[in-house]
C-alpha positions as CSV (number, residue, x, y, z in Angstrom):
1,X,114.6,101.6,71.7
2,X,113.9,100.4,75.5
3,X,114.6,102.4,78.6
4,X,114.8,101.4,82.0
5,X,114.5,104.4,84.8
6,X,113.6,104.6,88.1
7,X,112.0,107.8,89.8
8,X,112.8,108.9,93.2
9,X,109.4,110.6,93.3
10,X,105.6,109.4,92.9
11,X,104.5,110.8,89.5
12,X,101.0,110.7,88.2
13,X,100.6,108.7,85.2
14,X,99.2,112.0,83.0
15,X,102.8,114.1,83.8
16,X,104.5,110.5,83.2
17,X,102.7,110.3,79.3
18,X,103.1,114.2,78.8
19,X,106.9,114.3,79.8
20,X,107.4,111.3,77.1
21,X,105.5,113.1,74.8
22,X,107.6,115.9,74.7
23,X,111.4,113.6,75.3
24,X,110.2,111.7,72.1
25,X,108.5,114.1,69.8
26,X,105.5,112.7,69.6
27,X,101.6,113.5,70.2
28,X,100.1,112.9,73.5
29,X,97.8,110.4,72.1
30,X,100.9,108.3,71.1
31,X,102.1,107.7,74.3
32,X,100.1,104.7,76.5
33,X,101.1,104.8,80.2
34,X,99.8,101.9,82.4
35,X,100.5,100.2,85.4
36,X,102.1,96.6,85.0
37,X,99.9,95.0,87.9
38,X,97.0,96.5,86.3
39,X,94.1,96.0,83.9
40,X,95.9,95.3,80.3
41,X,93.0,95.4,77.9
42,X,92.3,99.0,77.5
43,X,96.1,99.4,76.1
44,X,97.2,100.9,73.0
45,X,99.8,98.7,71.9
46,X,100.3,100.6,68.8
47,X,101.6,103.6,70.4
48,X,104.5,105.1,69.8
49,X,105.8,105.3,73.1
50,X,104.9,102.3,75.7
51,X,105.7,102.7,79.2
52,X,104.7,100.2,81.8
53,X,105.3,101.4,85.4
54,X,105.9,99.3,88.6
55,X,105.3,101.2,92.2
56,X,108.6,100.7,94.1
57,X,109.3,100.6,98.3
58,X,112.3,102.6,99.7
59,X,114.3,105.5,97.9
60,X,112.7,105.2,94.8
61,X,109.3,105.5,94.1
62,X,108.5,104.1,90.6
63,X,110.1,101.9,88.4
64,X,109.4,102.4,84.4
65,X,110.0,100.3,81.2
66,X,109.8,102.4,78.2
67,X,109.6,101.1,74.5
68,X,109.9,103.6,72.0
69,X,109.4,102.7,68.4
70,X,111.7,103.5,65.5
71,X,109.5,105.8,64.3
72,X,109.4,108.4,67.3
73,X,111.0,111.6,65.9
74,X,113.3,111.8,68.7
75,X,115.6,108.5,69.3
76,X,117.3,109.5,72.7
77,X,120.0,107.5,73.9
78,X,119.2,106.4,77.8
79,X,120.9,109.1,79.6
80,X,119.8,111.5,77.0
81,X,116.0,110.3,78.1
82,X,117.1,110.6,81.5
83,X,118.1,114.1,81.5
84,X,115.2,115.2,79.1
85,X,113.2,113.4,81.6
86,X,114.6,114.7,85.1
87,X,114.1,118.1,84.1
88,X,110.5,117.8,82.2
89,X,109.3,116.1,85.3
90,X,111.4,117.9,88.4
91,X,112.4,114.6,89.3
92,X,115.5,112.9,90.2
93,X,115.7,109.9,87.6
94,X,118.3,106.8,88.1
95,X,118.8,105.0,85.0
96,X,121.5,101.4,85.0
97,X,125.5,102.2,84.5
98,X,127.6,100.6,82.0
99,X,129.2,97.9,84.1
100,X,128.1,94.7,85.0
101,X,127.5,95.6,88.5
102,X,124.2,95.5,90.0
103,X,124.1,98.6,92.3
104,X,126.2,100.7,89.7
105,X,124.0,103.6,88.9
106,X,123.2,107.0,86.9
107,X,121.5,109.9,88.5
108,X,120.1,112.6,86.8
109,X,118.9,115.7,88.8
110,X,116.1,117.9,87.9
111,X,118.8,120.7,86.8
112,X,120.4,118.0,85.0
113,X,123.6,117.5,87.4
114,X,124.4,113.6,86.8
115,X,126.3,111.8,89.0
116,X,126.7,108.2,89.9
117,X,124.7,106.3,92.2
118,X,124.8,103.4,94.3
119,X,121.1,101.9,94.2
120,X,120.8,98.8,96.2
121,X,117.9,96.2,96.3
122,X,116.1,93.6,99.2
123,X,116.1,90.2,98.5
124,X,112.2,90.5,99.6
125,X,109.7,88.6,97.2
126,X,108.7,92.7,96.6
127,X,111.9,93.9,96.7
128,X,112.9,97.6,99.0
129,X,115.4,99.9,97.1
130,X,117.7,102.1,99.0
131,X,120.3,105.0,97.4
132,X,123.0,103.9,99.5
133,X,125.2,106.4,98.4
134,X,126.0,108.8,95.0
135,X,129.5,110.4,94.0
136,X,128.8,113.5,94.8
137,X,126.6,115.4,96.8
138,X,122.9,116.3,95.2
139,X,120.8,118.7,96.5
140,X,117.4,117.1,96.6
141,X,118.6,114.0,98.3
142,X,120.2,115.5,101.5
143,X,120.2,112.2,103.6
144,X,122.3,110.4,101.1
145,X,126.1,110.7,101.6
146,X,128.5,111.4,99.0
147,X,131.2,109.0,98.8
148,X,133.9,107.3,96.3
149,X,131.9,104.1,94.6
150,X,134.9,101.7,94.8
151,X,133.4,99.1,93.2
152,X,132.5,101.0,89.9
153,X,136.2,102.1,89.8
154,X,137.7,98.5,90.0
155,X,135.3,96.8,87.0
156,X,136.4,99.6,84.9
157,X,138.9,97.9,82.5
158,X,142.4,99.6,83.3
159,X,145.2,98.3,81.3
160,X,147.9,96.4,83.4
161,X,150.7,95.8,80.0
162,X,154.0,95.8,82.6
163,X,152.5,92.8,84.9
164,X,151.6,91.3,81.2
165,X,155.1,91.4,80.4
166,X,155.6,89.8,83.7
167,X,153.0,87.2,83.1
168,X,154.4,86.1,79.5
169,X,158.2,86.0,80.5
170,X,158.1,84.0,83.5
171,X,156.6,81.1,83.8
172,X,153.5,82.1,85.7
173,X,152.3,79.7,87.8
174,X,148.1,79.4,87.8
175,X,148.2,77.9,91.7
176,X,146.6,80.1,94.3
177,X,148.8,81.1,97.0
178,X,152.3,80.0,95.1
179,X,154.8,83.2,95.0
180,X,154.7,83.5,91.3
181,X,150.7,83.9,91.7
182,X,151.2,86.4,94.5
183,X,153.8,88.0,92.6
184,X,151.6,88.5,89.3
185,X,148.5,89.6,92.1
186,X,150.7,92.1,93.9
187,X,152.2,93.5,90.7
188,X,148.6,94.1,88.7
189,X,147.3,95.7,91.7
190,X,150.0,98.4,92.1
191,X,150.6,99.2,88.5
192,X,146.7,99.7,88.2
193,X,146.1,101.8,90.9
194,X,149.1,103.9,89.3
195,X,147.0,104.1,86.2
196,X,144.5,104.7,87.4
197,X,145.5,107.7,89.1
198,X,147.4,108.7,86.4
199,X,144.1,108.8,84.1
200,X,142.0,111.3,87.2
201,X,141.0,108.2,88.4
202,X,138.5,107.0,85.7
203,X,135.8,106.2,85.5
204,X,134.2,108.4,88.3
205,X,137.5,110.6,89.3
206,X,137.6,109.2,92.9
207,X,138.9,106.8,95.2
208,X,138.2,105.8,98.9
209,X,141.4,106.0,101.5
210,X,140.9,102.5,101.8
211,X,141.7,101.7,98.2
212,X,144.5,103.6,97.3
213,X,145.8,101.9,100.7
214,X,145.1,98.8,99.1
215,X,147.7,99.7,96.4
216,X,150.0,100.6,98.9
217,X,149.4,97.4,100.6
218,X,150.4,95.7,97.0
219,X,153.2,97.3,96.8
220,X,154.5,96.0,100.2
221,X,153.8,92.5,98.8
222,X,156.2,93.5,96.0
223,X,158.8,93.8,98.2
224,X,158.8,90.8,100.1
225,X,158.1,88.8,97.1
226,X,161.3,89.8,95.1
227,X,163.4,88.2,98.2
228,X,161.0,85.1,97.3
229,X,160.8,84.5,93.6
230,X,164.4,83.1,92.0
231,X,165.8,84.3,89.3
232,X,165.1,85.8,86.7
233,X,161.8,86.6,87.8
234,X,162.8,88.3,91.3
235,X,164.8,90.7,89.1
236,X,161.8,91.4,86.7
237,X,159.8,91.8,89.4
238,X,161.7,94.1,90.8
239,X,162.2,96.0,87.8
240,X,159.0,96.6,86.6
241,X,157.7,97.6,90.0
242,X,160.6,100.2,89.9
243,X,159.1,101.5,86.9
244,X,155.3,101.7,88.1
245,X,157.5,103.4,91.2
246,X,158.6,106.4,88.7
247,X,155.0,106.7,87.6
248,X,153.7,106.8,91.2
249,X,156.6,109.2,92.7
250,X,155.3,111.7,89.7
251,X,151.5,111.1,90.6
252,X,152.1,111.8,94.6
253,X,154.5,114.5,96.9
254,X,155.5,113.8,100.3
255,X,153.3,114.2,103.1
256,X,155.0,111.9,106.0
257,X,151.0,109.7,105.7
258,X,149.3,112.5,107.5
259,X,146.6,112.1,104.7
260,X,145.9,108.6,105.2
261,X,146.3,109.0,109.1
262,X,143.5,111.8,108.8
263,X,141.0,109.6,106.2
264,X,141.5,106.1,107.8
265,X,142.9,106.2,110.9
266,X,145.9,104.6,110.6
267,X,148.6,104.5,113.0
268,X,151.3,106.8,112.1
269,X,154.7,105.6,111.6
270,X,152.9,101.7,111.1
271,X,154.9,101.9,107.5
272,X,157.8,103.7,108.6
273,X,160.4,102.2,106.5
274,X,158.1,101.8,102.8
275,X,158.6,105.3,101.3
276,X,155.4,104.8,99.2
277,X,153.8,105.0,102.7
278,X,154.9,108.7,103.2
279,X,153.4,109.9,99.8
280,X,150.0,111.3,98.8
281,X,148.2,111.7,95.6
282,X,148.7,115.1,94.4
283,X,144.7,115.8,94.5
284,X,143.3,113.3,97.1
285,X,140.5,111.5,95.2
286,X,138.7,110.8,98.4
């Protein structure tokens, strides 16, 4: 089993072979720890537990590669091995996400806490890391602000099965910028920003001002489009939005848009005449 983690702190290479001694189960003497820049020859290749580490610049301080063989009593899945780890060491330990996005990150607290994190990299020859920003606030990292990670809520894969009704009834066309693209766009957007509030807004039960506007925004597309489209797409359209509308009306109450006014800065009154403008969700995710 291979593990990649990052440490936010400098450990010494003794606490780093004692703290996967006792995450894996094994003796002491089982564990090599060496530095990957260094002198290779002394290693004990046989070891249970290998773990090469790489000194890191910026937020985090050390960057480790662990192989654990199939023998190891204890066979830790990675953020199991991150939390074991975090607390054996006092530690804040990042480990990679699930989705294919670079900066998409686990952190694991000393107490264990684990939250996500946004870990971005230079483009140096010797790169610098930087914890741009985690889901929600953690203690030992007071200068790093605690925001919605967009970015990990839009790769998660939310189902969209109304706009692929749309999509297989009418003849969809594939050209950028034609109405029946725009339409199909629009539509996907709105009904999965419904969904996904309507699942706590998986996977990180959050979401920035800016892209539940961006829903909203969608759904303003929707409306101009259906006077666009002929029939009998315009009246599909228009349908199924109608029926992402129920969900959304049952998601949101009425607050006139003093909560995006407050979180953005938009100009009351901009979207007067949209209704789906005047509505918030009934726990703001931001």
């Amino acid at each position: 089993m291979t593990y990649n983690l990052f440490t936010v702190d400098h450990l010494r290479p003794p606490l780093i072979r004692d703290v996967l001694a006792a995450c894996t189960g094994v003796h002491v003497s089982e564990v090599d720890v060496a530095d990957s820049e260094g002198d290779q020859d002394d290693r004990n290749w046989d070891a249970a537990v290998l773990c090469d580490f790489t000194e890191t610049l910026g937020s985090v301080a050390l960057s480790l590669d662990i192989d654990v063989q199939e023998w190891a009593p204890n066979q830790l899945s990675e953020k199991e091995l991150a939390e074991e780890f975090a607390a054996a060491a006092q530690s804040a330990i990042l480990y990679p996400a699930e989705e294919s996005v670079p900066s998409a990150y686990w952190l694991v607290t000393p107490d264990r806490a684990v939250t996500r994190a946004r870990l971005l990299s230079s483009d140096d020859a010797r790169p610098v890391y930087s914890i741009d920003a985690v889901a929600s606030k953690v203690a030992c990292l007071p200068g790093v602000p605690a925001t919605p990670l967009d970015e990990i809520v839009r790769e998660y894969p939310t189902p969209v099965p109304l706009t692929e009704r749309f999509i297989t009834t009418v003849e969809s066309s594939n050209a950028v910028g034609t109405p029946l693209y725009r339409a199909r766009t629009a539509l996907a957007e709105w009904e999965r920003m419904v969904r996904r509030m309507g699942s706590g807004w998986q996977p990180t039960g959050s979401c920035s001002a800016d892209m539940y506007q961006a829903g909203l925004r969608a759904r303003d597309d929707i409306g101009q489009l259906v006077n666009e489209l002929p029939q009998p797409a315009s009246a599909l359209l228009r349908e199924l939005a109608e029926h992402i509308d129920g969900d959304f009306m049952k998601l949101t109450e009425q607050d006139d848009g003093r909560a995006l006014v407050e979180a953005t800065g938009l100009v009351a009154g901009a979207h007067a005449s949209a209704w789906w403008w005047k509505r918030r969700p009934s726990e703001l995710p931001w």
